[in-house]
PDB file of N, CA, C and O in Angstrom, chain B, residues numbered from 101:
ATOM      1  N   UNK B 101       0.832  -1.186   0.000  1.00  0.00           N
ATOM      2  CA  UNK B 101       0.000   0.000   0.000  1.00  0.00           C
ATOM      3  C   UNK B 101       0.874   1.247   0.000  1.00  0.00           C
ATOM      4  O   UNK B 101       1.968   1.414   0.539  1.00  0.00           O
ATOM      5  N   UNK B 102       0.027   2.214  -0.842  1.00  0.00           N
ATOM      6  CA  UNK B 102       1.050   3.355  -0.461  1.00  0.00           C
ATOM      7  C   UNK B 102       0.766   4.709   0.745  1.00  0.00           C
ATOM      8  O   UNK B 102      -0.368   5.077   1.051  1.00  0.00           O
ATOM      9  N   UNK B 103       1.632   5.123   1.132  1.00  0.00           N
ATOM     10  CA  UNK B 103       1.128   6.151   2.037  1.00  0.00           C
ATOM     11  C   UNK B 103       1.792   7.473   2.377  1.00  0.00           C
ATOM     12  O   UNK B 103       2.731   7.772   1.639  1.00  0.00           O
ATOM     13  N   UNK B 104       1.621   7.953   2.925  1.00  0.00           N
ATOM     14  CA  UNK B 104       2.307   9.644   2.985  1.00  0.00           C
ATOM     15  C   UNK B 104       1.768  10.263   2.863  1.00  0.00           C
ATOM     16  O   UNK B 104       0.620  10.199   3.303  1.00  0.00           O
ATOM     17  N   UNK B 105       2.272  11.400   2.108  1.00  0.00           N
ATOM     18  CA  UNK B 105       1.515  12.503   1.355  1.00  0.00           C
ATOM     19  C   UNK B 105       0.185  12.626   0.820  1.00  0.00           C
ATOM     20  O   UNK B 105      -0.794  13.321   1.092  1.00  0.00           O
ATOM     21  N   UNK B 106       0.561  11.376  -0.367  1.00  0.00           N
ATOM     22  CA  UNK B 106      -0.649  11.074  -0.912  1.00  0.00           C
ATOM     23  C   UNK B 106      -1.969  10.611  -0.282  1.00  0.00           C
ATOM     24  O   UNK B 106      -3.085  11.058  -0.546  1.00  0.00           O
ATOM     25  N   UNK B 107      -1.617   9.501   0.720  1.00  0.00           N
ATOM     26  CA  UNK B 107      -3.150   9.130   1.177  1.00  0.00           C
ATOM     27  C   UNK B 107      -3.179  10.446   2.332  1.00  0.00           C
ATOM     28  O   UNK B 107      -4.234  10.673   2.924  1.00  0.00           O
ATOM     29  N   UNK B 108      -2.338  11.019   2.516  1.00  0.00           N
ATOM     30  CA  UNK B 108      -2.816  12.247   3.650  1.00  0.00           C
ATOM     31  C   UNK B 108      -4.174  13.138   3.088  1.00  0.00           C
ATOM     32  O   UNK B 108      -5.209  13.408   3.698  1.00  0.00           O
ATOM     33  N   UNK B 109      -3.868  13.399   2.039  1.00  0.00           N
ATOM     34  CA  UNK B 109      -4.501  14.554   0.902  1.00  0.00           C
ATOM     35  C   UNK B 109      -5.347  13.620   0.538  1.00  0.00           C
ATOM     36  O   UNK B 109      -6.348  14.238   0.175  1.00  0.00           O
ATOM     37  N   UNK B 110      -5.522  12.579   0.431  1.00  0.00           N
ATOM     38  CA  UNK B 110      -7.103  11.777  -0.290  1.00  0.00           C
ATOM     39  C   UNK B 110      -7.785  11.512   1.048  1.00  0.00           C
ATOM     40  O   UNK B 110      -9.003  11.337   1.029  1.00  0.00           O
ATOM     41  N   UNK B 111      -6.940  11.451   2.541  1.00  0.00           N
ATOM     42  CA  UNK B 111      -8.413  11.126   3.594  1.00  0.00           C
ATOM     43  C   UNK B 111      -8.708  12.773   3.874  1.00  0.00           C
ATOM     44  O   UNK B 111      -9.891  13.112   3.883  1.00  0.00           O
ATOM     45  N   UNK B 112      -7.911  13.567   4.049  1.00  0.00           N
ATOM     46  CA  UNK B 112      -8.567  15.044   3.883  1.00  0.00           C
ATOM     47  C   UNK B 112      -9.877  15.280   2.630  1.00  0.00           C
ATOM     48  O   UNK B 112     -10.871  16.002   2.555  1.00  0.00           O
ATOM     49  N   UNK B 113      -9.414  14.527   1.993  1.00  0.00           N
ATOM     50  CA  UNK B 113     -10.238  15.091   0.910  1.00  0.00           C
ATOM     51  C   UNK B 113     -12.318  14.543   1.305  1.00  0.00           C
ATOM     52  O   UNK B 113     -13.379  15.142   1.130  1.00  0.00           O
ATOM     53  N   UNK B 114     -11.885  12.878   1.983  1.00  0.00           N
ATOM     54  CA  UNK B 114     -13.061  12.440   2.456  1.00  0.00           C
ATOM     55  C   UNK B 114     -13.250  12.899   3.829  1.00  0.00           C
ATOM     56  O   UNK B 114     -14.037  12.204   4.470  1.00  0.00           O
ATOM     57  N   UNK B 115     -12.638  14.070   4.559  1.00  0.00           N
ATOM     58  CA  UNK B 115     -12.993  14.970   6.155  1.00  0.00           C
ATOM     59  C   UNK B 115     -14.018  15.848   5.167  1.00  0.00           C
ATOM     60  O   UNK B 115     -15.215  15.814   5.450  1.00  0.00           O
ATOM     61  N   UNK B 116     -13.773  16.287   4.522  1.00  0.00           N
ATOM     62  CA  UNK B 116     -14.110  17.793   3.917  1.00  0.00           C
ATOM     63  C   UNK B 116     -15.419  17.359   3.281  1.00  0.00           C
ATOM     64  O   UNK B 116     -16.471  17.945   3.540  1.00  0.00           O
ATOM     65  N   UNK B 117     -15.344  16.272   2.401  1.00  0.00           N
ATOM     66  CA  UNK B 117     -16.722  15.962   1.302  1.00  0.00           C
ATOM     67  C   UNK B 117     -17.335  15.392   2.809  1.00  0.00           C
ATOM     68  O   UNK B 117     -18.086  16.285   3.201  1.00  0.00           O
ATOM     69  N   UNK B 118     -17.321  14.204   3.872  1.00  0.00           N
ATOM     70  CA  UNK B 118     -17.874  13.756   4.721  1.00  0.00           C
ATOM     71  C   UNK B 118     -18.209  15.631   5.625  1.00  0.00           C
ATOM     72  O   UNK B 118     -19.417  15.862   5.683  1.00  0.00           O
ATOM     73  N   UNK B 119     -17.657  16.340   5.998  1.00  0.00           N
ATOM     74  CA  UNK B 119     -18.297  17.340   6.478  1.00  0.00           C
ATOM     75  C   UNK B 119     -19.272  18.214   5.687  1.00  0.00           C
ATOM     76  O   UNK B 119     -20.197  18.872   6.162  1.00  0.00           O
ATOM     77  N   UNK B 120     -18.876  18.104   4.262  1.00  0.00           N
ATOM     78  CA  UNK B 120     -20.078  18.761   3.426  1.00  0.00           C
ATOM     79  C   UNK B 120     -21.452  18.099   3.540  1.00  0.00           C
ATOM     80  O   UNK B 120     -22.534  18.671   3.678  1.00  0.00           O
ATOM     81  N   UNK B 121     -21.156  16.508   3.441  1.00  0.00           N
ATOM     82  CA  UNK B 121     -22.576  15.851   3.358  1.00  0.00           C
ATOM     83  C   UNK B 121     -23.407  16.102   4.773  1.00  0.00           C
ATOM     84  O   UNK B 121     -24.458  16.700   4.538  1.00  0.00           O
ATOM     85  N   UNK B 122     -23.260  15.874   5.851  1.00  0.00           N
ATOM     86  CA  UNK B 122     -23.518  16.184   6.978  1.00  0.00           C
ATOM     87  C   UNK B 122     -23.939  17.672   7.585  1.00  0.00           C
ATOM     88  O   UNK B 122     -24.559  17.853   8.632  1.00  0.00           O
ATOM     89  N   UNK B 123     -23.511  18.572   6.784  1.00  0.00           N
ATOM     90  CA  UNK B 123     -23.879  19.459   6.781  1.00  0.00           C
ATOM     91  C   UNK B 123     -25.270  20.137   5.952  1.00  0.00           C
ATOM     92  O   UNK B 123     -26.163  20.938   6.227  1.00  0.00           O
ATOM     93  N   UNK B 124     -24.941  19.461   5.009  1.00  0.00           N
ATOM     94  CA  UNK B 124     -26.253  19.649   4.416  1.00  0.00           C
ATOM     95  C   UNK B 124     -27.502  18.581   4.984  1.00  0.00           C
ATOM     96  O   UNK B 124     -28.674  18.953   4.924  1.00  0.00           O
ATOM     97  N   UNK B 125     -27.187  17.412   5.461  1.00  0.00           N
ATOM     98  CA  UNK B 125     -28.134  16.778   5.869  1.00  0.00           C
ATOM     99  C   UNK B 125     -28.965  17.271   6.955  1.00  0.00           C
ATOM    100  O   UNK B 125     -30.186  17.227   7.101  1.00  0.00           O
ATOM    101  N   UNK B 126     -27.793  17.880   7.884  1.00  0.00           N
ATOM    102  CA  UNK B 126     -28.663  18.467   9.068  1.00  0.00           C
ATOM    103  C   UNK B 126     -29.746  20.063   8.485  1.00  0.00           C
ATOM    104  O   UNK B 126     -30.688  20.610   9.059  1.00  0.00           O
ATOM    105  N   UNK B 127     -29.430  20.212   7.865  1.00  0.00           N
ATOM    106  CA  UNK B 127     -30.519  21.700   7.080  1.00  0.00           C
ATOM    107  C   UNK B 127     -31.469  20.739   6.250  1.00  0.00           C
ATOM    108  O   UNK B 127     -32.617  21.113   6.010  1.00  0.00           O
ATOM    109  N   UNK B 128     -31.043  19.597   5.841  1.00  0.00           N
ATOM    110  CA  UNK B 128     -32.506  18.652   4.604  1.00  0.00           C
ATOM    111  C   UNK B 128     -33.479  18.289   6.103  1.00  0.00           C
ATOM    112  O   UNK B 128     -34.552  17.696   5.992  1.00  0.00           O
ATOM    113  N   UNK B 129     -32.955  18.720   7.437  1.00  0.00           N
ATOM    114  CA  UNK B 129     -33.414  17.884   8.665  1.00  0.00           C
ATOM    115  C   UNK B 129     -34.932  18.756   8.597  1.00  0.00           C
ATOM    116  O   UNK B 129     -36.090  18.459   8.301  1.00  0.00           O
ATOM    117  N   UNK B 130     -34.261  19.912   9.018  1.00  0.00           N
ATOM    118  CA  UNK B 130     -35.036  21.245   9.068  1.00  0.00           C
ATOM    119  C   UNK B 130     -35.945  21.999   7.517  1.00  0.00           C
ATOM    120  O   UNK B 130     -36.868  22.796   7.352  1.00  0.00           O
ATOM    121  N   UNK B 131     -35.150  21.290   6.746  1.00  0.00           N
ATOM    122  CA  UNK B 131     -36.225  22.118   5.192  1.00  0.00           C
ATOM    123  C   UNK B 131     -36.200  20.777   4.358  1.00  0.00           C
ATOM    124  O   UNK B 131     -35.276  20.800   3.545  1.00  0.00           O
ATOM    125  N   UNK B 132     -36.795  19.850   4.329  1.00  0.00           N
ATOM    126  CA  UNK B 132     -36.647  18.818   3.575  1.00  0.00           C
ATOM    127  C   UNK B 132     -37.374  18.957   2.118  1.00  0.00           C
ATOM    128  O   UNK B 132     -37.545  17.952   1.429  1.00  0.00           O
ATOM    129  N   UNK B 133     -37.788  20.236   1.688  1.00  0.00           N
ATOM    130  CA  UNK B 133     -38.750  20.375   0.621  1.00  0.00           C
ATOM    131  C   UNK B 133     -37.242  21.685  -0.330  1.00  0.00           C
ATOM    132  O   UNK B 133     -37.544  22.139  -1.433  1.00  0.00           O
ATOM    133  N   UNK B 134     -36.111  21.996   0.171  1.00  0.00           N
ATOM    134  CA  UNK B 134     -35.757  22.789  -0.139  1.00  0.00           C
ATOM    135  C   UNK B 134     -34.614  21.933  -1.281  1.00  0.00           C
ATOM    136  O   UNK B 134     -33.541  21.381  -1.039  1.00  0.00           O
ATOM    137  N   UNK B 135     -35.317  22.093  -2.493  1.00  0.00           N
ATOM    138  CA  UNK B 135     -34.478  21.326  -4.343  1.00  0.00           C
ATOM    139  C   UNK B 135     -33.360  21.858  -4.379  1.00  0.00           C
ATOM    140  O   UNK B 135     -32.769  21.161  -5.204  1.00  0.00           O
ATOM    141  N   UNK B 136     -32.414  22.904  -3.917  1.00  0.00           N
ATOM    142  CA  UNK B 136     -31.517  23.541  -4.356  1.00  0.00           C
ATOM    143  C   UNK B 136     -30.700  22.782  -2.809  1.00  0.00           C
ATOM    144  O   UNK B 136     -29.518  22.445  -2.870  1.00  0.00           O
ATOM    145  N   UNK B 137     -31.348  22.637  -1.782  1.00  0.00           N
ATOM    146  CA  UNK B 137     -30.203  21.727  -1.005  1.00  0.00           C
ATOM    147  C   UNK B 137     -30.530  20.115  -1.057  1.00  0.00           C
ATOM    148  O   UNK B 137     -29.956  19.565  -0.117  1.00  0.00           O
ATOM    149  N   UNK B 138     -30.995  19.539  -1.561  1.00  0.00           N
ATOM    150  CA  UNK B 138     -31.363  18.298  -2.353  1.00  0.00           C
ATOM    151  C   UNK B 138     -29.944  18.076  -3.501  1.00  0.00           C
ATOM    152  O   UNK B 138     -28.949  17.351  -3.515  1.00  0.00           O
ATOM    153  N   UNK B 139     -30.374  18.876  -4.171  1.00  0.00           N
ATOM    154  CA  UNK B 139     -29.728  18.994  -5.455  1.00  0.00           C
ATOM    155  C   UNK B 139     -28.080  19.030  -4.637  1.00  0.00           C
ATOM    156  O   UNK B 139     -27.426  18.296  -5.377  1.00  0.00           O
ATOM    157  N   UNK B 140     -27.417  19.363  -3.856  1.00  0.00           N
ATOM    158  CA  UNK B 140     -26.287  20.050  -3.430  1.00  0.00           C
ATOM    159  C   UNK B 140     -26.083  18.823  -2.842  1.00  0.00           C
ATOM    160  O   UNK B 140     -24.951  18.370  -3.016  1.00  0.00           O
ATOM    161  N   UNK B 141     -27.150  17.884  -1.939  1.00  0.00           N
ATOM    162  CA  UNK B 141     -26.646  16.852  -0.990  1.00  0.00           C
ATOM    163  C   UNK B 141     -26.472  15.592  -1.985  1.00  0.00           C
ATOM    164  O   UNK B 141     -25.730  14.686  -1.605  1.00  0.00           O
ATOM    165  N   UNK B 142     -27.188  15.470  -3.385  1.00  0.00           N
ATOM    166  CA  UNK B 142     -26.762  14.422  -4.471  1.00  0.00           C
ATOM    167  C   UNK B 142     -25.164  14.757  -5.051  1.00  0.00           C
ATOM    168  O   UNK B 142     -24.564  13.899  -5.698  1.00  0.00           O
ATOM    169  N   UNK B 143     -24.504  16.194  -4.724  1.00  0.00           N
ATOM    170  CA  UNK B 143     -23.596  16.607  -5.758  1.00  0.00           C
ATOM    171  C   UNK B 143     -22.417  16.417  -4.949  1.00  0.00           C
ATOM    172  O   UNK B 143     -21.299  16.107  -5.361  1.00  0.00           O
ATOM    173  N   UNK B 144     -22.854  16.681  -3.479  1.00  0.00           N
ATOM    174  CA  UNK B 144     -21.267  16.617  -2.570  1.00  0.00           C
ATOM    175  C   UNK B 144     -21.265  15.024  -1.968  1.00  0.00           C
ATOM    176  O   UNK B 144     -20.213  14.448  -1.693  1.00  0.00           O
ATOM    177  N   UNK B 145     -22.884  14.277  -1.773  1.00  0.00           N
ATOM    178  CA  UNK B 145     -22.348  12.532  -1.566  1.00  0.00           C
ATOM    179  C   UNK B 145     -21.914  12.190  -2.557  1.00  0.00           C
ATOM    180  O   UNK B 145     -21.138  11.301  -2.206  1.00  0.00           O
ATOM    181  N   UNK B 146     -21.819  12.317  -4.346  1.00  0.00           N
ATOM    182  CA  UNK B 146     -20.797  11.541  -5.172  1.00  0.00           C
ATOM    183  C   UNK B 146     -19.703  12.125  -5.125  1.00  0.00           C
ATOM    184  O   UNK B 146     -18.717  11.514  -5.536  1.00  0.00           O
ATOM    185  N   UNK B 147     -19.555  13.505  -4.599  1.00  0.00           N
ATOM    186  CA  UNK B 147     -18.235  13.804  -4.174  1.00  0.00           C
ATOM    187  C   UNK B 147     -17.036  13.222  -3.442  1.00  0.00           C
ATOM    188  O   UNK B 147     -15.826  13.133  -3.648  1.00  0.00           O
ATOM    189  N   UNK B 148     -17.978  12.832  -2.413  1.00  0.00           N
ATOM    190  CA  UNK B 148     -17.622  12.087  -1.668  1.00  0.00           C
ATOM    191  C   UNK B 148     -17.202  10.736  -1.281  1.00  0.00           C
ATOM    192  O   UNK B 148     -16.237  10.523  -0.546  1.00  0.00           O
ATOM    193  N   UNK B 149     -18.235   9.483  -1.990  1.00  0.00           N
ATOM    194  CA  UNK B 149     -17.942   8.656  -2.876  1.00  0.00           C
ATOM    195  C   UNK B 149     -16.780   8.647  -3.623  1.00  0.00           C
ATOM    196  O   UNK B 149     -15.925   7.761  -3.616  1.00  0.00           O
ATOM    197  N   UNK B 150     -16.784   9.897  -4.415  1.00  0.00           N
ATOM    198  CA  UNK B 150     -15.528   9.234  -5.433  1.00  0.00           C
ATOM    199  C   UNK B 150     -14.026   9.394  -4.116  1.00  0.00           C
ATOM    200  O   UNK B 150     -12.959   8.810  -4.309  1.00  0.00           O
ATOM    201  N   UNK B 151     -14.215  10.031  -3.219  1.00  0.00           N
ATOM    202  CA  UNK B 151     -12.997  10.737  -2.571  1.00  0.00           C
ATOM    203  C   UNK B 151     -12.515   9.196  -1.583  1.00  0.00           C
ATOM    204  O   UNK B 151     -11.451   8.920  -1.029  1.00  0.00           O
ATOM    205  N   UNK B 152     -13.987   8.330  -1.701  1.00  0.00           N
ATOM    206  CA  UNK B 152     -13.920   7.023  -0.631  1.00  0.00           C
ATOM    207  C   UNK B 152     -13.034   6.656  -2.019  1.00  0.00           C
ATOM    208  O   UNK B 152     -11.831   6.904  -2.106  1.00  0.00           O
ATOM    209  N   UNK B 153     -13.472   6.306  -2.610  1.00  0.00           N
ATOM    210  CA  UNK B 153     -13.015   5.322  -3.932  1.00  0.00           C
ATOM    211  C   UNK B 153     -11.620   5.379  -4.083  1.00  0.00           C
ATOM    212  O   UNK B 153     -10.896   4.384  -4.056  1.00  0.00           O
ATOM    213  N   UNK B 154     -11.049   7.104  -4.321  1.00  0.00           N
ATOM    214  CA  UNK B 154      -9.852   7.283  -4.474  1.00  0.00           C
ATOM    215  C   UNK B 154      -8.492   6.792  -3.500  1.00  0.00           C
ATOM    216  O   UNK B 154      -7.461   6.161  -3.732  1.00  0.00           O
ATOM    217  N   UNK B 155      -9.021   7.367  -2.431  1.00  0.00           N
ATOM    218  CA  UNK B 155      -8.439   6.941  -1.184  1.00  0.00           C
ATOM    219  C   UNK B 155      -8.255   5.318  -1.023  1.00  0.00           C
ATOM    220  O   UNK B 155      -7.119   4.930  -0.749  1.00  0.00           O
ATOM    221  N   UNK B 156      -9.512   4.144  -1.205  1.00  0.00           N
ATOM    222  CA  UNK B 156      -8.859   2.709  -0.860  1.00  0.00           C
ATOM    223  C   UNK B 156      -8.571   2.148  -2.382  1.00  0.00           C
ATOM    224  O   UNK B 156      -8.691   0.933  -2.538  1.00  0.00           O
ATOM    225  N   UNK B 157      -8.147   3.072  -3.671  1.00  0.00           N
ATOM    226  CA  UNK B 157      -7.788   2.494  -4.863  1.00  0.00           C
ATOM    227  C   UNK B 157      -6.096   2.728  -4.105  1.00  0.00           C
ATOM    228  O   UNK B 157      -5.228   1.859  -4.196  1.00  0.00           O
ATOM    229  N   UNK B 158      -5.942   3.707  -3.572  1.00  0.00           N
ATOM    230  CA  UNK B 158      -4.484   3.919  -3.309  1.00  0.00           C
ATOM    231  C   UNK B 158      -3.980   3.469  -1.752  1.00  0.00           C
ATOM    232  O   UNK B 158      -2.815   3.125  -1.553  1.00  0.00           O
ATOM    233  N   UNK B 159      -4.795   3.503  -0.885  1.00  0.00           N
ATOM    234  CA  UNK B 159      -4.153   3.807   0.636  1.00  0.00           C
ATOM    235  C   UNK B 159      -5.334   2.084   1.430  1.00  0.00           C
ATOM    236  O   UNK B 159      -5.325   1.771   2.621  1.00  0.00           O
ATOM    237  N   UNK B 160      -5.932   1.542   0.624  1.00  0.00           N
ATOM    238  CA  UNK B 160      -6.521   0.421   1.342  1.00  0.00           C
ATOM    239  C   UNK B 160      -7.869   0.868   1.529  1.00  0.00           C
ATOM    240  O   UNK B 160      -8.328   1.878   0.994  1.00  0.00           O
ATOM    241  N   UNK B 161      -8.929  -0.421   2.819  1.00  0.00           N
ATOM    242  CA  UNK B 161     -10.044   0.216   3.397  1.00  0.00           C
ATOM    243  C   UNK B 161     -10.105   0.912   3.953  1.00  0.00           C
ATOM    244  O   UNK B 161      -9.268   1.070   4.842  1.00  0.00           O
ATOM    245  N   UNK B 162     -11.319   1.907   3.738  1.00  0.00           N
ATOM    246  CA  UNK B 162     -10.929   3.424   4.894  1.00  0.00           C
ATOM    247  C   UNK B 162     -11.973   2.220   5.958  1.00  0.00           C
ATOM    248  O   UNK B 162     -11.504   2.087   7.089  1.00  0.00           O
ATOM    249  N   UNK B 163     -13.226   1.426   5.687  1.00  0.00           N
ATOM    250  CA  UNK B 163     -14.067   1.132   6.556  1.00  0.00           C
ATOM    251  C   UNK B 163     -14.135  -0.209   6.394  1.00  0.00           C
ATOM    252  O   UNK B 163     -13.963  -0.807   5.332  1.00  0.00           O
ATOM    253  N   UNK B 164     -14.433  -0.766   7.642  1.00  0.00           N
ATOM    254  CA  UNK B 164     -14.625  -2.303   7.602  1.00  0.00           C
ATOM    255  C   UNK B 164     -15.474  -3.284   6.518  1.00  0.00           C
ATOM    256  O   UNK B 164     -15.222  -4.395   6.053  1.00  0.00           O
ATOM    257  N   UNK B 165     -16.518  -2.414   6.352  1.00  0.00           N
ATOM    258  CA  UNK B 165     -17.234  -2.791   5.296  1.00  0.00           C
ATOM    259  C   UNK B 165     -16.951  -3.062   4.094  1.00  0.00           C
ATOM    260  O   UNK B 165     -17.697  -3.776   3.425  1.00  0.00           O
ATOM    261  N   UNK B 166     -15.668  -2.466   3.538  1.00  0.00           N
ATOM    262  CA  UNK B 166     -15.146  -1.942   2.243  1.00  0.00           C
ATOM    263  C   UNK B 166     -14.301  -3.008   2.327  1.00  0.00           C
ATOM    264  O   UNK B 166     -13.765  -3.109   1.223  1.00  0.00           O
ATOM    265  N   UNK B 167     -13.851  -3.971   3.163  1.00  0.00           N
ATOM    266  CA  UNK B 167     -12.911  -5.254   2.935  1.00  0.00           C
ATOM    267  C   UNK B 167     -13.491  -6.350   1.844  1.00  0.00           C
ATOM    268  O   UNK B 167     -14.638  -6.773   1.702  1.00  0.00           O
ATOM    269  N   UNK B 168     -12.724  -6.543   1.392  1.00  0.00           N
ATOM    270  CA  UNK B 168     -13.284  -7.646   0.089  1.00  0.00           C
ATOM    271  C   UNK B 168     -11.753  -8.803  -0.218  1.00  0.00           C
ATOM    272  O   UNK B 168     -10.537  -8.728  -0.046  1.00  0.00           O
ATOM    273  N   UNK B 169     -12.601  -9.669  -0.677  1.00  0.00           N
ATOM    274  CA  UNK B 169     -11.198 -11.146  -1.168  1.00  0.00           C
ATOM    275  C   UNK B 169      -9.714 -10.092  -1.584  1.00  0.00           C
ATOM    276  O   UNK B 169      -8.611 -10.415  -1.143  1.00  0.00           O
ATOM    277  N   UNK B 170      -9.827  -9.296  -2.146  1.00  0.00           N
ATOM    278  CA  UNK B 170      -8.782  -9.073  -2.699  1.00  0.00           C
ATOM    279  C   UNK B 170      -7.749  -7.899  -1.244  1.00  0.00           C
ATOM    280  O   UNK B 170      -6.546  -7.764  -1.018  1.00  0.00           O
ATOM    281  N   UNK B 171      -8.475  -7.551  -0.868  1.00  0.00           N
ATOM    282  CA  UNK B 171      -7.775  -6.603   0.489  1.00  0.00           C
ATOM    283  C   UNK B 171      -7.836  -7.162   1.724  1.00  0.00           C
ATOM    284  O   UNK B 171      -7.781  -6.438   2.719  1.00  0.00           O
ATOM    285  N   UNK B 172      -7.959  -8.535   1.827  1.00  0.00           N
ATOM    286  CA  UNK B 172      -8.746  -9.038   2.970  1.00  0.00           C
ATOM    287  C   UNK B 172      -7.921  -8.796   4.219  1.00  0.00           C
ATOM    288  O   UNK B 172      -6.824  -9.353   4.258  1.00  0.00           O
ATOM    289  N   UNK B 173      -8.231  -8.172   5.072  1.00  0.00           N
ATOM    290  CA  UNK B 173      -7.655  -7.786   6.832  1.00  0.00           C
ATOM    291  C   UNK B 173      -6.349  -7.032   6.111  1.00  0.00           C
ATOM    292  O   UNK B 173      -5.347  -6.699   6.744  1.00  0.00           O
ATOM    293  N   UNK B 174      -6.475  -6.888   5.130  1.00  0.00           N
ATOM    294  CA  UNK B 174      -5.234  -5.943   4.778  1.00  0.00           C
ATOM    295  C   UNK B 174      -4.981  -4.550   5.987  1.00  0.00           C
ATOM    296  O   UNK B 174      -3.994  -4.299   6.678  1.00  0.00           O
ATOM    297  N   UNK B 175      -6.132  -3.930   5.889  1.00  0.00           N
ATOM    298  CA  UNK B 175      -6.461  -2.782   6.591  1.00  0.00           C
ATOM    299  C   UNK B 175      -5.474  -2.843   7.448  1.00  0.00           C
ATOM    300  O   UNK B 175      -4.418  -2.212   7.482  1.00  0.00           O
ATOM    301  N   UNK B 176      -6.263  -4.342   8.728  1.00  0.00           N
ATOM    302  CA  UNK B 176      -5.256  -3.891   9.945  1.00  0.00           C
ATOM    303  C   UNK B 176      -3.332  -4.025  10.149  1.00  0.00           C
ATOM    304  O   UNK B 176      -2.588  -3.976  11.128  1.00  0.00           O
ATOM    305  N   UNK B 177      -3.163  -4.169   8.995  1.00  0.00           N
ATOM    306  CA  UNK B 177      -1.168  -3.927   9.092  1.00  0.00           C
ATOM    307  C   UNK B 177      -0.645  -2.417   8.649  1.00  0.00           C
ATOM    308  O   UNK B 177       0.356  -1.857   9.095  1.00  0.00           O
ATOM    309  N   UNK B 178      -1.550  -1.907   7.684  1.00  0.00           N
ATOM    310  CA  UNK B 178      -1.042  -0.540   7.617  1.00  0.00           C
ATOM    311  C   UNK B 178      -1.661   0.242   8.498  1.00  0.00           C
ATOM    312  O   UNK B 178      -2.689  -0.163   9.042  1.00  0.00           O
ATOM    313  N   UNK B 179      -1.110   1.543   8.792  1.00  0.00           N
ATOM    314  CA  UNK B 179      -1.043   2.155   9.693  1.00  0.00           C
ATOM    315  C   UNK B 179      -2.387   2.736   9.946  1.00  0.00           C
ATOM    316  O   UNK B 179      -2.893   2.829   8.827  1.00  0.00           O
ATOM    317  N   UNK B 180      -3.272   3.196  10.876  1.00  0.00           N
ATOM    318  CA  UNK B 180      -4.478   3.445  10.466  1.00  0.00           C
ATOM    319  C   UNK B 180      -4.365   5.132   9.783  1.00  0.00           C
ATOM    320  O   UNK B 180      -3.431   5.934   9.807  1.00  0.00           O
ATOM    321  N   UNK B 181      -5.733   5.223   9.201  1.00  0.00           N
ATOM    322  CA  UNK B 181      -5.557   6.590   8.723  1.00  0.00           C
ATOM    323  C   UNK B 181      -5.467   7.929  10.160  1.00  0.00           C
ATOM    324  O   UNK B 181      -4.844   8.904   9.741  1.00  0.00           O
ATOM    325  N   UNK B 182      -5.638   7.997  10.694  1.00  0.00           N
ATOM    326  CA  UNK B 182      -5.537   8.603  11.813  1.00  0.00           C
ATOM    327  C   UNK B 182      -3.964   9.146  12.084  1.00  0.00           C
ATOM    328  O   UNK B 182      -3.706  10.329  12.302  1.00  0.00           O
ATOM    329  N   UNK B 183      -3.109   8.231  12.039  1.00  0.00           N
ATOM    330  CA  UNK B 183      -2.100   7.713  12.690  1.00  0.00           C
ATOM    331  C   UNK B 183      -1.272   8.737  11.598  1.00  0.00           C
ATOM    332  O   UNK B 183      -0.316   9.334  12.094  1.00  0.00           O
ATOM    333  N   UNK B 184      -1.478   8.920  10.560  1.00  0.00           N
ATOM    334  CA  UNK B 184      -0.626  10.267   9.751  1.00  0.00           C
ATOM    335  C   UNK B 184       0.519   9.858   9.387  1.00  0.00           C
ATOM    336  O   UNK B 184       0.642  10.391   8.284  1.00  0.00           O
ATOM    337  N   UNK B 185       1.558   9.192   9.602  1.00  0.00           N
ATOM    338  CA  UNK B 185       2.936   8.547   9.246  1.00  0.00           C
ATOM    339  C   UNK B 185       2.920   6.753   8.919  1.00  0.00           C
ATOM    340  O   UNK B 185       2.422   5.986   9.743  1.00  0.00           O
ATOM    341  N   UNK B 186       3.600   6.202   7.477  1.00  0.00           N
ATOM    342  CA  UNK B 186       3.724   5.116   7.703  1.00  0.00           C
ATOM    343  C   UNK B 186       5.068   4.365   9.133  1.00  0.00           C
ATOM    344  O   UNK B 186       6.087   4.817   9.656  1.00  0.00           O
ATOM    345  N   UNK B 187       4.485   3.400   9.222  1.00  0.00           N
ATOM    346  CA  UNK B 187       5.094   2.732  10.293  1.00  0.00           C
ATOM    347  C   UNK B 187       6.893   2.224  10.148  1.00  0.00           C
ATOM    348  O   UNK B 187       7.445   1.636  11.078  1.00  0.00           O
TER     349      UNK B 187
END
């Protein structure tokens, strides 16, 4: 797996799209009829999505769920994302 720099800047990238979605969810809480934040919460979750995608094409599973035959328990030997430096 690779890590550093690069997966630093791709799990930032899923803080930022994961704080966009959440943010708008909590206002769809309060105006759920409002199309222009509808429209915004379809545009920043594939944002976001792709930012999951990017991140375990390069740096592994970000989530348990995301383990499959080909990465299997891979996750737990590299360093977690948290952790900011490879080991």
């Amino acid at each position: 797996m690779n890590c550093g720099n690069n997966c630093e800047a791709l799990l930032r990238r899923v803080y930022e799209t994961s704080f966009a979605v959440d943010d708008v969810v909590l206002y769809l809480d309060t105006h759920p009829a409002d199309q222009d934040a509808l429209n915004y919460y379809c545009y920043v979750s594939d944002l976001r999505r792709q930012a999951v995608e990017a991140y375990e094409a390069q740096c592994g599973p970000l989530l348990n769920d995301r383990v499959t035959c080909d990465n299997y328990w891979q996750w737990v030997c590299d360093p977690w994302p948290w952790e900011g430096e490879c080991g």
